[in-house]
C-alpha atoms as one frame of an Amber mdcrd trajectory, in Angstrom:
protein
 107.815  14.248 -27.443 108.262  15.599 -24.003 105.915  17.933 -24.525 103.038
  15.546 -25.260 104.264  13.167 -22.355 103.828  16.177 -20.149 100.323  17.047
 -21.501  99.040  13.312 -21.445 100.319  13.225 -17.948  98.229  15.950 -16.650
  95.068  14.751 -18.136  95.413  11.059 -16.541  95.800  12.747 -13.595  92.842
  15.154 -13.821  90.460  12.258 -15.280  91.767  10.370 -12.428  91.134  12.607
  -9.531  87.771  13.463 -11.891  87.042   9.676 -11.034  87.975   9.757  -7.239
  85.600  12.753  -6.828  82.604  11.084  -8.642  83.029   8.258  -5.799  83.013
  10.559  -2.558  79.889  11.794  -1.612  78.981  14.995   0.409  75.427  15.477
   0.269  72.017  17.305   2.379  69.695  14.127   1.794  66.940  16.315   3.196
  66.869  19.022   0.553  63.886  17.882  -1.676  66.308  17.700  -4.752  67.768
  14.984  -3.443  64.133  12.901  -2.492  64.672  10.782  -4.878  67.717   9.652
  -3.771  65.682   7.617  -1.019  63.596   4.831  -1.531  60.275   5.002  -1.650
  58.499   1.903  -0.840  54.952   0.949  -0.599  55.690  -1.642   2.546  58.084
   0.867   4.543  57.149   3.495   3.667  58.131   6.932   2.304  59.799  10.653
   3.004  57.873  13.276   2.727  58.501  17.294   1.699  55.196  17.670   1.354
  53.836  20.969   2.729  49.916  20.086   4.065  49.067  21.980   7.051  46.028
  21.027   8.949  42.610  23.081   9.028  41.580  23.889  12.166  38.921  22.050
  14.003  40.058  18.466  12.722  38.646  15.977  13.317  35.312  17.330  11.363
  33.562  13.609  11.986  34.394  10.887  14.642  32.928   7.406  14.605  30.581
   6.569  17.506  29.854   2.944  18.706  27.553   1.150  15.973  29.159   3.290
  13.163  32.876   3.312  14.309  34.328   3.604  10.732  33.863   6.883   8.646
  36.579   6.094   6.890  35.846   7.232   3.346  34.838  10.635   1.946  34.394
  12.908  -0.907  34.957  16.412  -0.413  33.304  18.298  -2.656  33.550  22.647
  -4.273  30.073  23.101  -5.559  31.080  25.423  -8.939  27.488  27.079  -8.446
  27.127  28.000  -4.465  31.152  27.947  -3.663  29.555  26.097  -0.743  31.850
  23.020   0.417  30.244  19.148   0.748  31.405  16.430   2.464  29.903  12.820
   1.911  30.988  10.737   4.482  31.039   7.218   4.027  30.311   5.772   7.460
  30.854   1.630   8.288  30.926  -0.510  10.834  34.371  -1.642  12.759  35.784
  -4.260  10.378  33.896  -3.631   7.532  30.987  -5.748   9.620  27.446  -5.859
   7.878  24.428  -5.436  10.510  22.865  -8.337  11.815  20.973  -7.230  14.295
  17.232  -5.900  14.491  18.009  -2.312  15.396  19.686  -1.938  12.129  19.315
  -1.922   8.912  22.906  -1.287   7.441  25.893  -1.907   7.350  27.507   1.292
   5.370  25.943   4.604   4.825  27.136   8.126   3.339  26.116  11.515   5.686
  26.158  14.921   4.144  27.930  17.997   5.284  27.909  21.572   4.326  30.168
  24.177   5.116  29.460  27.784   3.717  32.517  29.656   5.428  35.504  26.995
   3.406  35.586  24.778   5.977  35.127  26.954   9.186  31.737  25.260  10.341
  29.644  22.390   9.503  25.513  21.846   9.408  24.701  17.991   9.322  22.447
  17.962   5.766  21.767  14.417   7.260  22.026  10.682   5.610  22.607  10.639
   1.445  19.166   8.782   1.302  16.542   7.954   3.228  16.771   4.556   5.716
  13.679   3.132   3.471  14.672   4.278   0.233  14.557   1.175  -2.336  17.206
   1.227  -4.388  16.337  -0.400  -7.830  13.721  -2.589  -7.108  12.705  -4.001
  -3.500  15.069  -6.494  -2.828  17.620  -4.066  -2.317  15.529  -1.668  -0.268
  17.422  -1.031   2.643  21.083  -1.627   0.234  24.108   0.407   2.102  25.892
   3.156  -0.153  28.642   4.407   1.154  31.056   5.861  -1.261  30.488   8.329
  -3.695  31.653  10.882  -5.736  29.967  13.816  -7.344  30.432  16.287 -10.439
  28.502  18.836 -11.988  27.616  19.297 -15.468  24.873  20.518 -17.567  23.059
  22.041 -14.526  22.773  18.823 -12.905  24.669  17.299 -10.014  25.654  13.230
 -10.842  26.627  11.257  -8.303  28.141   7.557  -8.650  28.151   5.405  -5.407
  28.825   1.729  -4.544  26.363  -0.255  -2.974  25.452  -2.955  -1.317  22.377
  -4.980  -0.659  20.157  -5.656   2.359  21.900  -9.567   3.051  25.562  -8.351
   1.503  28.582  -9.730   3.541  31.978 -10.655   2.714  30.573 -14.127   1.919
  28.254 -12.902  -0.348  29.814  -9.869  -1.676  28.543 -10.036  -4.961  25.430
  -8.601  -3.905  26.458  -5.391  -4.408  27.748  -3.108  -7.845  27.751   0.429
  -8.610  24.960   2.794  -9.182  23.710   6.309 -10.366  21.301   9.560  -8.973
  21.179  12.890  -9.777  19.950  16.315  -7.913  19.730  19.832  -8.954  21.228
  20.870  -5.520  24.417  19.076  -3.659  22.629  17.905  -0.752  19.996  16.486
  -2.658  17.216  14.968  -2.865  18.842  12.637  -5.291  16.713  10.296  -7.818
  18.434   7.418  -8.033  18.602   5.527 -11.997  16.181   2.495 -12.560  18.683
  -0.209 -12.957  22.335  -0.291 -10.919  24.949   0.544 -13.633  27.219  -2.516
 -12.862  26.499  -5.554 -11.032  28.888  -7.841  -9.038  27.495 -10.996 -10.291
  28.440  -9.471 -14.150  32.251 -11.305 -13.192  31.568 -13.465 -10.081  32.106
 -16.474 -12.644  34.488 -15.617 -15.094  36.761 -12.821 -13.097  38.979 -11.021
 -15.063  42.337 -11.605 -15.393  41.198 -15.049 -13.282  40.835 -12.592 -10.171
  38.700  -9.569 -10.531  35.305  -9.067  -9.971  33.797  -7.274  -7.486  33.300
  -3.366  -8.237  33.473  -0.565  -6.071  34.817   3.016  -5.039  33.333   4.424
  -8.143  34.330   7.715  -9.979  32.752   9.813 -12.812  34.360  11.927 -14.985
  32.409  14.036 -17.847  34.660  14.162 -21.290  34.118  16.045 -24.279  31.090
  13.647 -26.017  31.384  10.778 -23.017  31.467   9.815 -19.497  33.931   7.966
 -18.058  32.858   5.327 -14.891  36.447   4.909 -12.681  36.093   1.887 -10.275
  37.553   0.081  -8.232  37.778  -3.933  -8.375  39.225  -6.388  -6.142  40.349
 -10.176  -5.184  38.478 -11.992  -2.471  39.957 -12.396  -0.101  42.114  -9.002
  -0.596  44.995  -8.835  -1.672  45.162  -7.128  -5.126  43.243  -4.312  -6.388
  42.978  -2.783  -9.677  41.555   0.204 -11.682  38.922  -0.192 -14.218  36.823
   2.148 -16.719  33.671   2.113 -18.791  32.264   4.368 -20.903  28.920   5.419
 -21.477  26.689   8.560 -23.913  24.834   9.323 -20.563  25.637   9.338 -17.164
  23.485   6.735 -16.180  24.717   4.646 -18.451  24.468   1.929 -20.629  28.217
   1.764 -19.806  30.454  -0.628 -22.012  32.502  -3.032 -21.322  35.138  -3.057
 -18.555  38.857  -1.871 -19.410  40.967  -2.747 -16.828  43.456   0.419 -16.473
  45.807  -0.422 -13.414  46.631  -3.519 -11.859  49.916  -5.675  -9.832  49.837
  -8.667 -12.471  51.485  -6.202 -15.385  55.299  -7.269 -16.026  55.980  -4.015
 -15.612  57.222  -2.014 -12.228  54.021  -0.887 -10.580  53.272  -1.148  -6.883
  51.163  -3.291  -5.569  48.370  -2.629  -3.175  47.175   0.325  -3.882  43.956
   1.245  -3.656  42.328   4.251  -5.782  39.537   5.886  -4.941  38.466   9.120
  -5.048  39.847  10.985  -8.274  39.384  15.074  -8.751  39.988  17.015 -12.107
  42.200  20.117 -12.690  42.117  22.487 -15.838  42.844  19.527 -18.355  43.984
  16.663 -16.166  42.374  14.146 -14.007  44.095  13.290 -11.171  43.937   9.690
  -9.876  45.053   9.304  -6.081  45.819   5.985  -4.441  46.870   4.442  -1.118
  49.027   1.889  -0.316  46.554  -0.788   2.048  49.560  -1.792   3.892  50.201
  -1.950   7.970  51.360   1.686   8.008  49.385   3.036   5.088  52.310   5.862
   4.686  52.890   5.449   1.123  50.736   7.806  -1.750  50.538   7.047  -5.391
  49.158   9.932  -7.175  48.822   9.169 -11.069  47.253  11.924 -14.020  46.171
  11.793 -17.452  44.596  14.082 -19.606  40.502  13.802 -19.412  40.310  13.408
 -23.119  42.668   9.967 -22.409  41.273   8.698 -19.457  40.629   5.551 -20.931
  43.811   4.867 -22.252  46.290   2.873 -19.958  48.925   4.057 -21.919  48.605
   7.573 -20.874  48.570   7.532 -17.780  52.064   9.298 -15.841  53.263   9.264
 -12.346  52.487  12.680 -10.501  54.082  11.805  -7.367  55.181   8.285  -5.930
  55.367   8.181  -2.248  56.449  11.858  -1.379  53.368  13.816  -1.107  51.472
  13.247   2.219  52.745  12.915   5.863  50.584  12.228   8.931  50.955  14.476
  12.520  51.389  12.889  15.853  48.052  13.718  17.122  45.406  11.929  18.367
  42.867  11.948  15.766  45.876  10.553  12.963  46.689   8.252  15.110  46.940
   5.446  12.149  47.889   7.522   9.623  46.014   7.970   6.527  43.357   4.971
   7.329  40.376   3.790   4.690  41.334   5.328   1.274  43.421   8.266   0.388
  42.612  11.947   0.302  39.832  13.156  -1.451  41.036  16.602  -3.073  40.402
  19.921  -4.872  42.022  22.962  -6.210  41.045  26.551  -5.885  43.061  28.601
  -7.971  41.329  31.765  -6.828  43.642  31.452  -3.910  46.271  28.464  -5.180
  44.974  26.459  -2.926  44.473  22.683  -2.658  41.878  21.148  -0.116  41.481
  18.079   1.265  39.859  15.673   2.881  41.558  12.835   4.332  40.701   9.893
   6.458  42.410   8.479   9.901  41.271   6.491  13.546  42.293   7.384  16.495
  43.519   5.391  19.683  40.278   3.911  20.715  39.854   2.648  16.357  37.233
   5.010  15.465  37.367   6.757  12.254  38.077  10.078  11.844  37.177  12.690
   9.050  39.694  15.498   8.699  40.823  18.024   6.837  44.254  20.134   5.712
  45.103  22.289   2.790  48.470  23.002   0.463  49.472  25.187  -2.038  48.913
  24.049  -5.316  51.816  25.824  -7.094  54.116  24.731  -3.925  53.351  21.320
  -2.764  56.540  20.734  -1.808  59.169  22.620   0.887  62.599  22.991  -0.232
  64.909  21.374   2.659  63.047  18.573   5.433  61.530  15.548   5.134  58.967
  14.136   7.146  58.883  10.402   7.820  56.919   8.386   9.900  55.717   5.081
  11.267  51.916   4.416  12.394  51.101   0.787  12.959  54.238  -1.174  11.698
  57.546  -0.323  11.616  58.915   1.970   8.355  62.459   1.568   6.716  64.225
   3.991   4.342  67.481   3.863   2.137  69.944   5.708   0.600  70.143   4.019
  -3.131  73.783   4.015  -3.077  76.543   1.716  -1.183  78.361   4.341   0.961
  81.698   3.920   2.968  80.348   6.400   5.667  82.407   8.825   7.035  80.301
  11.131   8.920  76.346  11.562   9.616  74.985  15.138  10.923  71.696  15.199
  11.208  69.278  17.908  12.705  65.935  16.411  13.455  62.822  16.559  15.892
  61.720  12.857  16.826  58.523  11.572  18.724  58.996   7.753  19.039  62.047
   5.543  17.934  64.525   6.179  15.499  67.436   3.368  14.616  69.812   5.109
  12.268  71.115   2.631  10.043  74.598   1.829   8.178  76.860  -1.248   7.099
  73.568  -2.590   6.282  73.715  -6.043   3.870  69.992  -7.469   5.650  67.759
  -8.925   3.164  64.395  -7.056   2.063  61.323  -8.954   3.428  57.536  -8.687
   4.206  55.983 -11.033   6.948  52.707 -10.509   5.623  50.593  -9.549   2.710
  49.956  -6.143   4.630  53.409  -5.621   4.436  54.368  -5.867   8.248  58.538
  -6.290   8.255  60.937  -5.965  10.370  65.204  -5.546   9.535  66.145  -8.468
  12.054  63.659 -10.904  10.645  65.960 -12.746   8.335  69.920 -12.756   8.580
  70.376  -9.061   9.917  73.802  -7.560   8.766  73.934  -4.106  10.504  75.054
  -0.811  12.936  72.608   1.166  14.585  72.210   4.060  16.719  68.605   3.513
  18.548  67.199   6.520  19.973  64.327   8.258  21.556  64.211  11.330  23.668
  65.461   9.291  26.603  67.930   7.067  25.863  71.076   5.657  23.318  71.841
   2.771  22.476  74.472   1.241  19.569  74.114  -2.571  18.252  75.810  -4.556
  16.335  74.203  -6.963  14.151  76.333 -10.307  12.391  73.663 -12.708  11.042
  71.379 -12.323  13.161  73.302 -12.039  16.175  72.744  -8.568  17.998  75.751
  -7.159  20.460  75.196  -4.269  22.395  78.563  -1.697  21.848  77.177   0.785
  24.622  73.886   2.865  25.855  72.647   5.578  28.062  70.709   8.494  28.818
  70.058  11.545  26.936  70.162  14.122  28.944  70.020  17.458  27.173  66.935
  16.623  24.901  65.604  19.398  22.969  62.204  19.083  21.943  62.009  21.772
  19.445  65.242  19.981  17.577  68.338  17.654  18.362  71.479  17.081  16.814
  73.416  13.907  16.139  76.747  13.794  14.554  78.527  10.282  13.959  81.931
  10.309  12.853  83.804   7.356  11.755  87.633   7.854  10.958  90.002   4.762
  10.367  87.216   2.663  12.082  87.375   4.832  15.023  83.683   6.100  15.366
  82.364   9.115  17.801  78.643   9.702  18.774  77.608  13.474  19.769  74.085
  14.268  20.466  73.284  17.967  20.866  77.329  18.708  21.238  77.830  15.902
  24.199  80.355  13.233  23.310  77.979   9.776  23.725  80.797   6.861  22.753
  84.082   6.497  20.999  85.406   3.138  20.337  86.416   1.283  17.643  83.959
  -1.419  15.395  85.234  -3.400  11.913  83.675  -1.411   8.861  81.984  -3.776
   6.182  80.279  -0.914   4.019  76.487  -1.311   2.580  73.294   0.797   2.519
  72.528   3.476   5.229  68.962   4.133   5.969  66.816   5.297   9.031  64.243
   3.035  10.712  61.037   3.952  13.085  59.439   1.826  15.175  55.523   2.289
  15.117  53.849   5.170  16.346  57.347   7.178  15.719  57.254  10.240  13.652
  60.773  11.856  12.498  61.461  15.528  11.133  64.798  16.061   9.339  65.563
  19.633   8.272  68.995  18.613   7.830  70.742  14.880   6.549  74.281  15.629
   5.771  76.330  12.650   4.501  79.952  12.434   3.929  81.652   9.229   2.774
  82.666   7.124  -0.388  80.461   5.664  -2.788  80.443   1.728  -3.557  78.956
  -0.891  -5.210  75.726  -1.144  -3.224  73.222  -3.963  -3.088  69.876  -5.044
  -1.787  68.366  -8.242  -1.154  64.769  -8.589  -1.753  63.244 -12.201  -0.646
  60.305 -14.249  -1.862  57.069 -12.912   0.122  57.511  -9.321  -1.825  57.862
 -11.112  -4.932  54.121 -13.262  -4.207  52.750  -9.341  -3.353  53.844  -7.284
  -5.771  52.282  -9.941  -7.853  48.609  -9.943  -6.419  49.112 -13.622  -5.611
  47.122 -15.232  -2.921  49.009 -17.152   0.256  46.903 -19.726  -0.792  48.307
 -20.829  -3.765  51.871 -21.253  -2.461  53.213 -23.182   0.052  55.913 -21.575
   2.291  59.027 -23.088   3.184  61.526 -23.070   6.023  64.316 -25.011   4.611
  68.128 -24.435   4.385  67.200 -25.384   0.412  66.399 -21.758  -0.034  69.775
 -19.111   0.362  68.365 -17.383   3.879  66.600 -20.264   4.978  62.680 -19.841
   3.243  60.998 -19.259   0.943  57.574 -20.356  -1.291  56.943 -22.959  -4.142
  53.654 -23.010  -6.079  51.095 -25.243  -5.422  50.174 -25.821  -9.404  51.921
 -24.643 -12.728  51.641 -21.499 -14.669  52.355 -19.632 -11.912  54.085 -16.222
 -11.763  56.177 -14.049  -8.893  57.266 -10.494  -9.325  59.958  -8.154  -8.017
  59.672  -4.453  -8.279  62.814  -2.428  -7.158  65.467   0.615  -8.161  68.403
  -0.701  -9.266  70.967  -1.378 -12.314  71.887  -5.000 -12.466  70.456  -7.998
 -10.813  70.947 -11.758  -9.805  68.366 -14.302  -9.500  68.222 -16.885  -7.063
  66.403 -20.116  -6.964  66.881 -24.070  -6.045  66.313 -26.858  -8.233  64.503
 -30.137  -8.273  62.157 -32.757 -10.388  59.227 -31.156  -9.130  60.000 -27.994
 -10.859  60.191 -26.977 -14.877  60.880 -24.003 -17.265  61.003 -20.640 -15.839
  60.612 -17.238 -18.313  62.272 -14.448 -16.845  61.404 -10.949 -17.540  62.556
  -7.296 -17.102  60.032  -4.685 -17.863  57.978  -6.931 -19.870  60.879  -8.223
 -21.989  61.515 -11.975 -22.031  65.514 -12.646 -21.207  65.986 -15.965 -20.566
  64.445 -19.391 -20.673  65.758 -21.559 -17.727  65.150 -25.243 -16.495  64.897
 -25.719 -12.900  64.194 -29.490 -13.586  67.001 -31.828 -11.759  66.594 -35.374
 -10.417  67.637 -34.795  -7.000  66.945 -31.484  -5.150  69.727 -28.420  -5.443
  70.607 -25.544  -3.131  69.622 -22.425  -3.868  72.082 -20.448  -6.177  72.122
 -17.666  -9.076  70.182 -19.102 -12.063  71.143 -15.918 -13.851  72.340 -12.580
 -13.748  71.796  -9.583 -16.078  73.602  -7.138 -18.202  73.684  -3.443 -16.938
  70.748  -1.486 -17.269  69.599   1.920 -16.806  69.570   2.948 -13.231  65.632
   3.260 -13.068  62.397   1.401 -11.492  62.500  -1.975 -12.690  60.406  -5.372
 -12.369  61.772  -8.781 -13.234  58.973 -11.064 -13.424  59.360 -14.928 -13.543
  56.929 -17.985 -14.842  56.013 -21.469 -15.390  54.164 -23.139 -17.464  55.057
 -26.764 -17.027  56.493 -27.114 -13.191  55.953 -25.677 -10.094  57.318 -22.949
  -9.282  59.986 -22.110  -6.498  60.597 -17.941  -5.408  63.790 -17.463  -3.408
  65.018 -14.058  -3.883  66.997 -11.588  -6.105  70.140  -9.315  -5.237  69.993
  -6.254  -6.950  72.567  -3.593  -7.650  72.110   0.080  -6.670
C-alpha cells in the first residue's frame, strides 16, 4: 500500500508542476513561429516578417498636379518578350472627375516598358487614345483606369473598368467593365463592341440590398472558360465584395454574377478589404486584398485552384496580415495607398515582383516597386510594424502576469509599450481611426522615441504620469529596453542605463505595443517572461456596424450611461444585423433592454445559439444577455439580428 501511496504521490506532483509550467511563459514573440501569437487586425494593423526589399529607383511614377493619384497598377511578365509592363492607373486627387474644359478625364491608364527587369523605363504612352470611343459615342472620351492583362492563345486580353464622359460619384453608374485585345503588350488594343457589364445591370435591385457598382476587374483563362474577377461596392463606401462571371470567350457573354467574398457572411471574414489585382502561379490563383482603412497596413492574400475559381467554398487563406511592411521613406509615406500590390513570380530566379502603390508628403501618388523570394517570403526572427496615417495597436492573445520585457528594436516615431491592459476595443470611424484612451483606458505604458521616456498610468480614463526624461545614449542602428517587474517593484533600462525604479499596483491583462502615426518599429528580438492568465478583450459597438458592411446611416449612435462604457448604436428600422469578428475561446454578450427593441438571433460561425428578447416595458442597463460554452481557440464571428425590433449593439468581452 505504501508503495502505491508513494507512486501516486510523485505523479500529483509531476502533473502538478506539469500544470504550473504550462502557465509561465518564456517566449521570443519576434521569431516568425510565434506571429501568430499576435493579433492581426485589419483596423490596427499587423506584424510583419515579411522579407520585400525595394528595387532601386522607386518611385518609378509620381503624380503631377492635374493627375495627382497613380494609385493603381498592374505589373505585368510578358511570357513571349520577358519584357516587363506596367499599366498605371492615373486619377485625380480624391477620386475627382474633370470638370473643366482643358480636360477630358477623370482616370486614365499609361503604359510602361522595361526590357532590363525593372532597371529602366520608356513611356509606351496612354492605354488608348484621348478620342477613342469606347462602345458607342456617348462614352467617347469614358476614363479606364484599371486593368489587368493575360496572355493566351497568342493574344493579349485585357479587362479594364471604365467610366463615362459625365461619370461622378453621383452618377456612378455610368460606368461597368469592359474588354480589348492586342497581339503586342503595349498595344494597339481593339476594344469589344458592347462593355461586358454595366453599372445600371444592379443600380435598382443591388445585391444582397447593397451591391452594385462593378469595378477593378480581373481575368483569368481556365481549362474550357474564362473567369471575370471584379470588384463591387456600397455607395457611399463602406463594404466591398468579390464577384465572378463566367463566360466561353473572353469578351464575353459573361453569366450571371456570383458573389465570392463579402463582410455580410456570418462567418469571420474581415471587413474592408478591397481586392484588386489577382496573378496566377503553376495551379493557383492568387487573390490579394487591402484593408481601405486609415493606415492601410493590413494584407489579405487569399488562393484557390484556377479550375475552382468560382467556387466560394474553395477559396483558403494564404496569408492574413503578415506579408507586407512599408519603409520610412518619402515616397511610402502612407503606406500601401490605392489597392494592394500587383504581383508575379519568376521561378527562373525564385523570385516574386511587385508593384505596389503609395503618396508621398505633398499626397501625390506614387508607383513603386520591390521584390521577394518566392520560396522565402518570410525571415525567421523580426517583425516589422508600423503606423502611417492613424495610430496601429498590437496584442499578445494571452493574459500575462508580466515579469520581464527585453526587447531589441530600431524605432523611427513613437512607440507606447503596453501591459495591464483591460481598455475596450473601438473604432471612431468606418476607416478604422482608434485610439486606446478613447473609451475607459485601463493601462501601463512606456512611451518612447529617440529622445525621450515617459511611463503613465492609466485608471478609467484617468492618465498619471509615474516619471520621464531624456534618452541619452540613442542608438540608431538598434536600442535595447529591458522592464523588469519583481513583487510590483518595476525597473526600466534602455541601452544598459537604469531609467526608473519604483513601485506601481499590478492588475494583469493583455500586453501589446502601440505607434503613433508616421512611426515605424523593427523588433529582432521580443522576449517575454511572466505567467499566463485568463485574458480578455473588449470589443465595442462601432467594429461590430463595420465588420458588418453597415452604413452610419442606418443607426443612430448613442452617448448614454444605458450602454456598459457609456455608447453605443441602435438601429433605425428592424431586421437589422451587427457583427463581431475576433480570436478568442469563450465570449459574453452585452446589450440593454427596452419596448422599443424585440428578438435577437445570435450566431457563432453561422450557427444559430440562442433566441433572446430584448423587449421590456421600461428601459434596462446594459448587462450580459448571454454567454457561451468553450470553443476552440480560433477566428470566430458572433453575429446578432432582428427581425421584429430595433436593434441595440453594445459590445462583447471575449476570452483569449
Amino acid at each position: 500500500m505504501k508503495y502505491y501511496s508513494f507512486w501516486l504521490i510523485l505523479f500529483l506532483l509531476f502533473v502538478f508542476s506539469s500544470c504550473q509550467l504550462s502557465r509561465n511563459i518564456n517566449s521570443d514573440f519576434a521569431l516568425y513561429k510565434n506571429s501568430n501569437d499576435w493579433s492581426h487586425d485589419y483596423a490596427m494593423g499587423s506584424p510583419s516578417w515579411d522579407t520585400f526589399e525595394r528595387l532601386p529607383g522607386n518611385p518609378v511614377y509620381r503624380g503631377h498636379k492635374g493627375e495627382e493619384w497613380p494609385v493603381n497598377g498592374f505589373l505585368f511578365l510578358d511570357p513571349v518578350s520577358r519584357d516587363w509592363y506596367l499599366y498605371i492607373g492615373v486619377y485625380r486627387e480624391f477620386y475627382k472627375s474633370y470638370k473643366d474644359s482643358t480636360h477630358t478625364r477623370g482616370s486614365k491608364c499609361i503604359v510602361y516598358k522595361s526590357s532590363d527587369k525593372g532597371k529602366s523605363w520608356k513611356l509606351i504612352g496612354d492605354l488608348f487614345p484621348n478620342d477613342m470611343p469606347f462602345f458607342s459615342d456617348s462614352l467617347k472620351y469614358a476614363g479606364a483606369p484599371d486593368v489587368m492583362v493575360t496572355y493566351a492563345d497568342g493574344k493579349y486580353h485585357m479587362v479594364f473598368d471604365w467610366g463615362a464622359n459625365d461619370f461622378d460619384w453621383e452618377h456612378a453608374y455610368r460606368g461597368g467593365l469592359g474588354y480589348a485585345v492586342a497581339d503586342k503588350p503595349e498595344g494597339p488594343w481593339i476594344v469589344s463592341a458592347k462593355p461586358i457589364k454595366v453599372d445600371t445591370q444592379f443600380l435598382h435591385k443591388p445585391l444582397l440590398g447593397r451591391y452594385w457598382r462593378m469595378y477593378a476587374p480581373m481575368i483569368v483563362k481556365q481549362k474550357n472558360d474564362w473567369v471575370l474577377l471584379y470588384m463591387m461596392d456600397t455607395q457611399p463606401p463602406r463594404s466591398w465584395a468579390l464577384a465572378a462571371s463566367t463566360s466561353k470567350e473572353p469578351w464575353g457573354p459573361y453569366t450571371h454574377t456570383t458573389i465570392l467574398r463579402h463582410a455580410e457572411v456570418k462567418k469571420h471574414y474581415p471587413p474592408l478589404i478591397e481586392y484588386f489585382p489577382a496573378f496566377t502561379y503553376k495551379k493557383y490563383v492568387y487573390i490579394p486584398g487591402t484593408s481601405v482603412s486609415i493606415n492601410r497596413n493590413y494584407q489579405y492574400v487569399q488562393r484557390v485552384k484556377i479550375k475552382d475559381v468560382t467556387n466560394p467554398d474553395k477559396y483558403r487563406i494564404f496569408n492574413a496580415g503578415s506579408f507586407w511592411h512599408p519603409e520610412n521613406v518619402e515616397n511610402e509615406y502612407a503606406g500601401i495607398w490605392g489597392q494592394t500590390f500587383s504581383a508575379f513570380i519568376d521561378n527562373r530566379n525564385d523570385s516574386m515582383y511587385v508593384m505596389f502603390p503609395s503618396k508621398d508628403k505633398n499626397d501625390f501618388g506614387t508607383i513603386n516597386l520591390a521584390k521577394a523570394s518566392w520560396k522565402h517570403l518570410y525571415r525567421n526572427q523580426g517583425f516589422n510594424f508600423d503606423a502611417n496615417e492613424g495610430n496601429s495597436f498590437l496584442f499578445i492573445k494571452e493574459g500575462i502576469d508580466v515579469g520581464e520585457i527585453n526587447m531589441n528594436f530600431s524605432l523611427d516615431g513613437t512607440m507606447h509599450l503596453i501591459w495591464d491592459s483591460h481598455t475596450p476595443i473601438d473604432i471612431q470611424n468606418g476607416w478604422g481611426k482608434f485610439s486606446l484612451d478613447q473609451n475607459n483606458a485601463n493601462y501601463k505604458e512606456i512611451v518612447i522615441n529617440r529622445r525621450k521616456w515617459k511611463i503613465n498610468v492609466y485608471v478609467d480614463n484617468n492618465i498619471q504620469t509615474i516619471d520621464s526624461g531624456t534618452i541619452q545614449n540613442w542608438q540608431n542602428t538598434g536600442n535595447n529596453l529591458i522592464l523588469k517587474i519583481v513583487n510590483s517593484q518595476y525597473s526600466l533600462t534602455i541601452n544598459s542605463t537604469v531609467l526608473w525604479e519604483g513601485k506601481l499596483n499590478g492588475n494583469p491583462g493583455i500586453m501589446g505595443v502601440f505607434l503613433d502615426p508616421h512611426s515605424y518599429l523593427y523588433a529582432n528580438s521580443f522576449l517575454v517572461s511572466g505567467k499566463k492568465i485568463k485574458g480578455h478583450v473588449t470589443y465595442g459597438f462601432y467594429r461590430a456596424l463595420v465588420n458588418a458592411g453597415d452604413q452610419d446611416s442606418d443607426w443612430t449612435f448613442k452617448k448614454d450611461t444605458m450602454f456598459l462604457n457609456g455608447n453605443g448604436a441602435v438601429s433605425k428600422k428592424d431586421s437589422s444585423f451587427a457583427k463581431w469578428n475576433f480570436f478568442g475561446k469563450r465570449f459574453s454578450l452585452f446589450s440593454p433592454k427596452g419596448p422599443l427593441y424585440g428578438t435577437v438571433n445570435i450566431y457563432l460561425d453561422g450557427k444559430l445559439l440562442r433566441r433572446i428578447s430584448l423587449e421590456e416595458t421600461q428601459p434596462k442597463r446594459s448587462s450580459m444577455i448571454f454567454q457561451s460554452d468553450t470553443f476552440r481557440p480560433g477566428d470566430h464571428a458572433v453575429y446578432i439580428e432582428s427581425s421584429d425590433g430595433l436593434l441595440p449593439v453594445d459590445c462583447i468581452k471575449v476570452e483569449l
